[in-house]
N, C-alpha and C positions, 0 to 999 in steps of 0.2 A: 499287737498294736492297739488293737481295741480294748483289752484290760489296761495301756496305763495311761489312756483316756480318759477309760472311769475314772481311774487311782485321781488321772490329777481335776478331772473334772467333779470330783469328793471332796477333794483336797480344799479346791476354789470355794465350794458352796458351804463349806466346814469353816474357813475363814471368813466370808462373806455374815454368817450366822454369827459367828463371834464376834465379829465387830459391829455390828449394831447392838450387841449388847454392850458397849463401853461408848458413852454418848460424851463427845468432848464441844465445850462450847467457849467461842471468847466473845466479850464483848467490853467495846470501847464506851466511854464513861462522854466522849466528842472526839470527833473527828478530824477537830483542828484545838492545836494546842498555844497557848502562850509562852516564848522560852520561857523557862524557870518555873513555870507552871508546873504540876504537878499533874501527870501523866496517868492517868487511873483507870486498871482493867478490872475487871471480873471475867473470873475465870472458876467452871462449874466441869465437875465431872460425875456422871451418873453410871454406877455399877450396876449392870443388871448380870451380872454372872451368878453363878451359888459359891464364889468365894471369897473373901476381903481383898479388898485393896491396902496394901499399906504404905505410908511416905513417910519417905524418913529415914533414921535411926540407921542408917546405910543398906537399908532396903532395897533391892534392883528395882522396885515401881518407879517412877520417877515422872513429875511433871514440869517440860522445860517450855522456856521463851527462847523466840526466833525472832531476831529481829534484825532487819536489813535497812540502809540509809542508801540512796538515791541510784544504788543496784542494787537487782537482788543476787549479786555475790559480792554483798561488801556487810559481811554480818559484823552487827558488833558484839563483843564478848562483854562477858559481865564484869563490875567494877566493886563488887562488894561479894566478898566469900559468904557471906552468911547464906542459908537455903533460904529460898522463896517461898517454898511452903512451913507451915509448923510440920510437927510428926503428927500425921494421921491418921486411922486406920477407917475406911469405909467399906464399912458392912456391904452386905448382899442387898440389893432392894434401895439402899440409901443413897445419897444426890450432894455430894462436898461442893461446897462455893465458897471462893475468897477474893476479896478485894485488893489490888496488889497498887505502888507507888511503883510504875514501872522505872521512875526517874533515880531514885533511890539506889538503883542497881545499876540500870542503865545510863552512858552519857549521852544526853537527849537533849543539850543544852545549845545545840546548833541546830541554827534554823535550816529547813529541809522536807522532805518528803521520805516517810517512811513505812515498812511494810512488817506488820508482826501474823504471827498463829504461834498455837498452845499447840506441843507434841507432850503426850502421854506414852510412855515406853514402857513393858508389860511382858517377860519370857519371850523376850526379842522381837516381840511385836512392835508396830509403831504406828501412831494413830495420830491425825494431826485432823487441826480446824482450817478451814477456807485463811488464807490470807488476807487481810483489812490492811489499807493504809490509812494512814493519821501525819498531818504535816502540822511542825511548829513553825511561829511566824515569831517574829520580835514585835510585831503590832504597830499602831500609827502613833507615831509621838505628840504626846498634848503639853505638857509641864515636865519639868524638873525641879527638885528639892534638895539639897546640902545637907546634913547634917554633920556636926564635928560634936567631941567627946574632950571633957576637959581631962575626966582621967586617963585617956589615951587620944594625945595629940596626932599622933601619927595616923588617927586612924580616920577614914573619911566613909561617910555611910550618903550611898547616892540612890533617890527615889523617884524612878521614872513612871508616868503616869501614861500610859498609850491605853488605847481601843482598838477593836478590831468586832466587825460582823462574826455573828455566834447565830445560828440557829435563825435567822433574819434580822437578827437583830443587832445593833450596836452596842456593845456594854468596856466597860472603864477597868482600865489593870492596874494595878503597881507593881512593876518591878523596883526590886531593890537589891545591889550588890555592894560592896566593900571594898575600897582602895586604902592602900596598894595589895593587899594581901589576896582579891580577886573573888572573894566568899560571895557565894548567888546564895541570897535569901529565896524561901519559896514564894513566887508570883501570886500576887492575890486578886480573886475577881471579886470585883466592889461593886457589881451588876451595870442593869441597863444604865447607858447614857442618852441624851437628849443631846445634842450637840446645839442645840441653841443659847446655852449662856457655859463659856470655858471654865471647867473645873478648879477649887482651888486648893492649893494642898499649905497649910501650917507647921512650922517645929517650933517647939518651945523648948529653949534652953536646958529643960525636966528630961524630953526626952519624949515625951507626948506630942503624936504624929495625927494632925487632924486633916481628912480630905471629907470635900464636900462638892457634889455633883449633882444636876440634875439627871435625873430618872425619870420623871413622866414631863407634860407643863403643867402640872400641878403641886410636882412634891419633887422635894430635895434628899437626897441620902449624906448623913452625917456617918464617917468613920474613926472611931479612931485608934489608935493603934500605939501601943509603946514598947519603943525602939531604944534599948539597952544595949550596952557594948557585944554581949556573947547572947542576946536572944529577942526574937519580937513575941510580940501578943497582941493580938486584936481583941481590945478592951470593949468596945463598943460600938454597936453598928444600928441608926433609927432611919427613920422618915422625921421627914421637918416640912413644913406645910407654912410656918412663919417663925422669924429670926425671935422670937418671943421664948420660944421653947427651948432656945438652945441654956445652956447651962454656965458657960464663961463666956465674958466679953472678948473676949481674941475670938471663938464664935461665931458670934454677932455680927463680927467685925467683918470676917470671912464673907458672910450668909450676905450682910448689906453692900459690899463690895461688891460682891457676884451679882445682886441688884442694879447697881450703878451703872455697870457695864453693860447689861443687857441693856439697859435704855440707853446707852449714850450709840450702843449699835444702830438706834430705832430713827428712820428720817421721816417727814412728814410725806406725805406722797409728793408732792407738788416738787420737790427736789429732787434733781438727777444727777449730782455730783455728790 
């Protein structure tokens, strides 16, 4: 009885030893996500054995994602065959990290609460990181914008402007998806917002998507972005400090508008209606 004591009390302290030399880490990129937003982990694995790791190439190593939506037995599976990692091989001593588009793989595009860890699988070993949750939100709605295509009439491009608190702070989104076909562009953060004068968003018949928001009370952020049948690009993004700097008069137009309105908000004190 006492010999398979030791046996399994060797056994434990032989395992215990080996997995501290395989150091798995994940980390979320925020905590809270914007749907359609782009989802981004880092995920780091440190060999300290005396023999390679290698991924890939149908190698038994393997590093997988776990991810569960508002249980944690409601996993969801992946939606893209391609591997998550490239082919790897990490040496003795060396430290592999990559950055992954968890949404890319995963459908993440419902708003929710969810829970991920990185398991690393090893000669039947399993080695997993603390589970982290990350909720997406659809955000608070500020504007919307139309776009229609004259060489594809059927097709309608809708650009939604929300915010939502980040890190304490309030910053500006655009979502953008495609009717009727249903295609989610990737959600883009346009930064801090000021919520004292409401954002304005431009299309110009080109296809040049102009928004323009306060950011501090001092400066405005101009973006702008062109929005093609089968692809966007975010062409340019400044500070504007005065409607002088901007570069076309649709602009201007925007910039002094946004002007307008913040003083037509503004009452003299003496009025309480």
């Amino acid at each position: 009885m006492k010999n398979w004591k030791l046996i399994i009390g060797s056994l434990l302290v032989a395992s215990g030893a080996f997995a501290q030399q395989i150091d798995l880490h994940l980390t979320l990129s925020h905590s809270l996500f914007i749907v359609g937003e782009p989802v981004v982990v880092e995920v780091s694995l440190a060999n300290m054995t005396r023999y390679p790791i290698i991924l890939g190439n149908d190698s038994p190593d393997q590093i997988l994602m776990e991810i569960t939506r508002d249980s944690k037995y409601d996993d969801l599976e992946p939606q893209n065959s391609q591997p998550l990692f490239p082919p790897t091989q990490i040496a003795s001593g060396q430290t592999f990290k990559q950055n992954i588009e968890l949404d890319k793989w995963f459908a993440l595009y419902e708003s929710g609460k969810y829970m991920i860890r990185a398991i690393f699988v090893q000669n039947g070993m399993r080695y997993e990181t603390p589970k982290k949750a990350f909720d997406v939100v659809p955000g608070i709605p500020l504007k919307d914008g139309i776009q229609m295509f004259v060489s594809k009439q059927h097709l309608q491009r809708n650009f939604h402007l929300v915010y939502w608190m980040r890190d304490r702070v309030n910053r500006l989104f655009l979502r953008i998806e495609d009717t009727p076909t249903g295609q989610a562009w990737d959600t883009i953060d346009l930064g801090t917002l000021s919520k004292v004068t409401e954002p304005k968003i431009d299309i110009s018949p080109k296809g040049e998507v102009t928004v323009i928001h306060r950011a501090t009370q001092d400066a405005f952020i101009r973006t702008v972005i062109w929005s093609m049948p089968t692809s966007i690009e975010i062409a340019e993004r400044n500070s504007l400090a005065d409607p002088d700097v901007s570069s076309t008069e649709r602009v201007r137009a925007l910039y002094e508008e946004m002007q307008k309105d913040e003083k037509k908000d503004e009452k003299p004190w003496w009025q309480f209606w």
